[in-house]
SEDRENVO-286485 format. One record per residue (C-alpha): x, y, z. Coordinates in steps of 0.1 Angstrom, whole numbers, padded with zeros to 4 digits, always signed. Example, Ala and Ser with C-alpha at 12.3 -4.5 7.8 and 13.67 -1.06 7.14 Angstrom:
BEGIN
+0123-0045+0078 +0137-0011+0071 
//
This chain:
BEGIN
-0309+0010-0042 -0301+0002-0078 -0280+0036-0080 -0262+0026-0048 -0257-0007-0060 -0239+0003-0093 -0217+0026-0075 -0202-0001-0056 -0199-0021-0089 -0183+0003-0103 -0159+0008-0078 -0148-0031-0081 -0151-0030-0119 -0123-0052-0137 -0120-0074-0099 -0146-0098-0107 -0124-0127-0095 -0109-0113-0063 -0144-0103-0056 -0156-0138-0062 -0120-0151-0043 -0129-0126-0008 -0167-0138-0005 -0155-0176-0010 -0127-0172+0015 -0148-0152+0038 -0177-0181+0038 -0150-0204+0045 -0139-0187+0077 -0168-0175+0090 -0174-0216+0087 -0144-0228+0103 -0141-0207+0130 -0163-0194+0157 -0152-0160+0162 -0143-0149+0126 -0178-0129+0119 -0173-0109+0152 -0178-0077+0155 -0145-0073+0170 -0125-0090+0148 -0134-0073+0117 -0127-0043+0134 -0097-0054+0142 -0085-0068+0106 -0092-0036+0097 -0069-0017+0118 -0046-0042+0111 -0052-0038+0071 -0047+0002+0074 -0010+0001+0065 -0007-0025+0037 -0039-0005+0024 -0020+0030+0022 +0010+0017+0004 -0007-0005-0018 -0028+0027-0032 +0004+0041-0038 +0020+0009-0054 -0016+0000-0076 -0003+0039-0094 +0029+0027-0097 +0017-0009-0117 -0005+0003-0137 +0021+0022-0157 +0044-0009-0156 +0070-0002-0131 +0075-0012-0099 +0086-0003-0064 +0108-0026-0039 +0116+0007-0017 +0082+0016+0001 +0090-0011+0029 +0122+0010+0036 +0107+0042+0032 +0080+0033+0058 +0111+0031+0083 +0127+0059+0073 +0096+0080+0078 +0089+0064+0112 +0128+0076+0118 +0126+0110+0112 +0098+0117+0127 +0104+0103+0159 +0138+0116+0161 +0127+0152+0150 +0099+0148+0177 +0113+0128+0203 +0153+0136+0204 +0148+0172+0186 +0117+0183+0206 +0101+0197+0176 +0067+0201+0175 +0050+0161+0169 +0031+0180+0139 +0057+0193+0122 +0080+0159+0127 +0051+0145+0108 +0049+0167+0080 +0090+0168+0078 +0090+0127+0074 +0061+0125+0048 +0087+0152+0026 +0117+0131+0036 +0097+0104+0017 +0082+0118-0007 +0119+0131-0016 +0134+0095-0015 +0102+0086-0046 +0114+0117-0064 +0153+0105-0064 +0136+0071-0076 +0113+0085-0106 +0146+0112-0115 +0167+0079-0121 +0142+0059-0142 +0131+0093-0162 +0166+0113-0163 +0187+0085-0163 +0167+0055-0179 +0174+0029-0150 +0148+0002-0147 +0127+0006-0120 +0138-0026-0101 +0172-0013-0101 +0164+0024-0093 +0145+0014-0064 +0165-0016-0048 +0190+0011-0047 +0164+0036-0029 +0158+0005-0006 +0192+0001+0005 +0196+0038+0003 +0163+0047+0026 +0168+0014+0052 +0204+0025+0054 +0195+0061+0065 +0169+0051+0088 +0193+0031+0108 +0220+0062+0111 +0196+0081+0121 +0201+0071+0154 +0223+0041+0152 +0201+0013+0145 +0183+0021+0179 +0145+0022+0182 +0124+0055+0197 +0099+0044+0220 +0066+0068+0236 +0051+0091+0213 +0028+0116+0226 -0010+0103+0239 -0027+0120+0209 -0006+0105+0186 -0010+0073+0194 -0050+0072+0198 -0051+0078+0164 -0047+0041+0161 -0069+0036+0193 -0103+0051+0199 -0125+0039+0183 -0147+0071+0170 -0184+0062+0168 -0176+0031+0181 -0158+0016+0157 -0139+0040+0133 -0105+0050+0146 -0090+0078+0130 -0062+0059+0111 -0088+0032+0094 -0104+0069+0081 -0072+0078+0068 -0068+0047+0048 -0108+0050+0034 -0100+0086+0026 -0073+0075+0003 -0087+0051-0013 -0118+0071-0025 -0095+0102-0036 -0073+0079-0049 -0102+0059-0067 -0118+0093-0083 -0081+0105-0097 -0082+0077-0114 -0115+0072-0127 -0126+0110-0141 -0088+0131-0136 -0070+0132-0173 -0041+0129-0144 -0056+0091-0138 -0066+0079-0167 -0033+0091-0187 -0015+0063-0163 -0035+0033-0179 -0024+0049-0217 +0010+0050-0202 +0009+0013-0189 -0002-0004-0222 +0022+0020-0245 +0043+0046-0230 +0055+0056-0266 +0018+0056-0278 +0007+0077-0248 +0039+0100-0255 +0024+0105-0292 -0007+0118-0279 +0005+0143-0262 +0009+0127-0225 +0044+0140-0203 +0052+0103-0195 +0082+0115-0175 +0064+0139-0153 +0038+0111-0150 +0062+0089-0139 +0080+0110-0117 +0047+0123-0101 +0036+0084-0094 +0068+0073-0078 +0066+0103-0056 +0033+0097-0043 +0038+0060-0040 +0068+0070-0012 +0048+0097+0003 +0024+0071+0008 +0045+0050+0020 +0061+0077+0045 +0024+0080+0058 +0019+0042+0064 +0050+0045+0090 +0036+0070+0107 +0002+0050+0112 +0024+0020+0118 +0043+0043+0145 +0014+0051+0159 +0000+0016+0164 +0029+0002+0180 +0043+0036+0198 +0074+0034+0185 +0095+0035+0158 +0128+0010+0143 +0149+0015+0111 +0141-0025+0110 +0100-0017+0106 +0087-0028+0069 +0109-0055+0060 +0090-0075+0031 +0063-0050+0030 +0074-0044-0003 +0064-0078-0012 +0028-0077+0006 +0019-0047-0012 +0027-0057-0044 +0008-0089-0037 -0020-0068-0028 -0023-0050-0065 -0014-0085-0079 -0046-0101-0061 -0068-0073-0068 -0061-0081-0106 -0039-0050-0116 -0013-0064-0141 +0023-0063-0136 +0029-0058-0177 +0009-0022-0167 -0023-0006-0181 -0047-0030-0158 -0060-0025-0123 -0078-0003-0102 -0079+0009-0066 -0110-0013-0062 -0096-0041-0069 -0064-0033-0049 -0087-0027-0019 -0103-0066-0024 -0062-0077-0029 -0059-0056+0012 -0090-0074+0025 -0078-0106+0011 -0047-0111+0026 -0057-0090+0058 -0082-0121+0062 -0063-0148+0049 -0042-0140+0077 -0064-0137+0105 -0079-0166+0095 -0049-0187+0096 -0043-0168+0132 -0076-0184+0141 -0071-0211+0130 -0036-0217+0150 -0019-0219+0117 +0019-0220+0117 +0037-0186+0105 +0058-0205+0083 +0025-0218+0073 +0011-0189+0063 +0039-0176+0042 +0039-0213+0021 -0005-0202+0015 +0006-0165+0009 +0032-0175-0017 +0005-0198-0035 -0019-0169-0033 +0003-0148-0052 +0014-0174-0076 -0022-0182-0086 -0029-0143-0091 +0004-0137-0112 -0008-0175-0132 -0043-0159-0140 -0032-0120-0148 -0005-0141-0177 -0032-0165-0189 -0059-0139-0190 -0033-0120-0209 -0024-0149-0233 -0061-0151-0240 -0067-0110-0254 
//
């Protein structure tokens, strides 16, 4: 018990205060409203989390060595694009259409890490260009016209529930965290991106490729985005070259909340997976609670603001 019990500390180490943040906002909720603690609707915030949880494993890699990426939202179209047109219009095997939009992704990260690495553009800039790059693609791809009815396989992914209450996509997302969370806590691959976050020159002097780093970490992050809009495709049976607008922001939120620091060198996936469950609840709550959208974004945006206010002061304190 005590073994099992340090593991999952572990796992959260660092995330002390979005821990504390999810249990008091949890109590809350499960207060407030009556069907909050159901089965059911945990099982549902979950499938609803499995997105935002894939691209914010991707983005928490691409924090923690200081940079930033505004192009996964665009990215997550783009991959929904190609794989329904390649599947759908092309009649190429659903599979393969898969596999072809994850490298069309992880292609448009690559472009992004070459021009912060080869050509020393900040990373806002390199990737607001990727966004408009990646959204503007997505929409020629068939003329800014959604594709609708994906094969039945396809889509139960993000249906049936397998031993009741595990669907295939939620898997996916649990996988990836785990991998994710072993990378980087005992790869030299992982732990090289915190030396890179608090001193890329430092990390350079001891021996660490901080462009290949950073050109590896932005790839990934769009790959992972590519595979969040095929689970999003999958969930809603289509794909539109308008899907993922402001994810960008959500995910970034996510890392924010789960204590990863924008400056770089601070976070971890377990923390980034209490930032998910936090605003995956926070809105369903406010859903319960018949809470205006507009709302919502107002308690979102404080959410953020207080997580950005504590990562500077914590910061001003070392």
């Amino acid at each position: 018990m005590e073994a099992k019990s340090g593991k999952a500390l572990r796992f959260v180490r660092g995330a002390t205060g979005p821990l504390i943040g999810l249990v008091v906002l949890f109590a809350f909720l499960s207060i407030a409203t009556d069907t909050f603690l159901s089965v059911r609707n945990i099982l549902n915030v979950l499938d609803q989390i499995t997105v935002l949880g894939v691209m914010a494993v991707g983005m928490t890699f691409v924090i923690l060595i200081g940079g930033i990426d505004l192009s996964v939202g665009s990215v997550l179209a783009l991959s929904g694009m190609v794989m329904g047109y390649l599947g759908n219009s092309l009649g190429w095997p659903f599979g393969v259409a898969i596999v072809v939009a994850l490298l069309a992704s992880a292609a448009c990260g690559f472009v992004s890490g070459l021009m912060v690495t080869r050509l020393s553009m900040p990373a806002f800039i390199a990737t607001l260009a990727m966004m408009s790059i990646a959204r503007g693609i997505a929409s020629i791809i068939t003329n800014g016209q959604q594709i609708i009815g994906f094969p039945d396989w396809f889509s139960n992914l993000a249906i049936i529930r397998n031993f009741g209450f595990l669907t295939v996509t939620v898997g996916v997302m649990i996988a990836i965290a785990i991998v994710a969370w072993i990378v980087l806590q005992f790869r030299p691959a992982g732990r090289s991106l915190y030396a890179i976050g608090g001193s890329a020159e430092v990390a350079r002097l001891a021996g660490i490729n901080v462009s290949r780093a950073t050109l590896w970490v932005y790839t990934v992050c769009a790959a992972l985005a590519g595979l969040a809009g095929v689970i999003l495709s999958a969930r809603l049976d289509s794909a539109q070259p308008s899907s993922g607008y402001g994810y960008e922001l959500d995910t970034i939120a996510a890392v924010v909340i789960g204590g990863a620091s924008l400056s770089g060198g601070v976070g971890g996936i377990g923390g980034t997976a209490l930032g998910v469950l936090i605003i995956g609840f926070l809105r369903n709550g406010l859903n319960l609670l018949q809470v205006s959208p507009f709302v919502q974004q107002v308690v979102i945006g404080i959410v953020i603001a207080i997580a950005v206010a504590t990562d500077t002061l914590r910061r001003r304190g070392e």
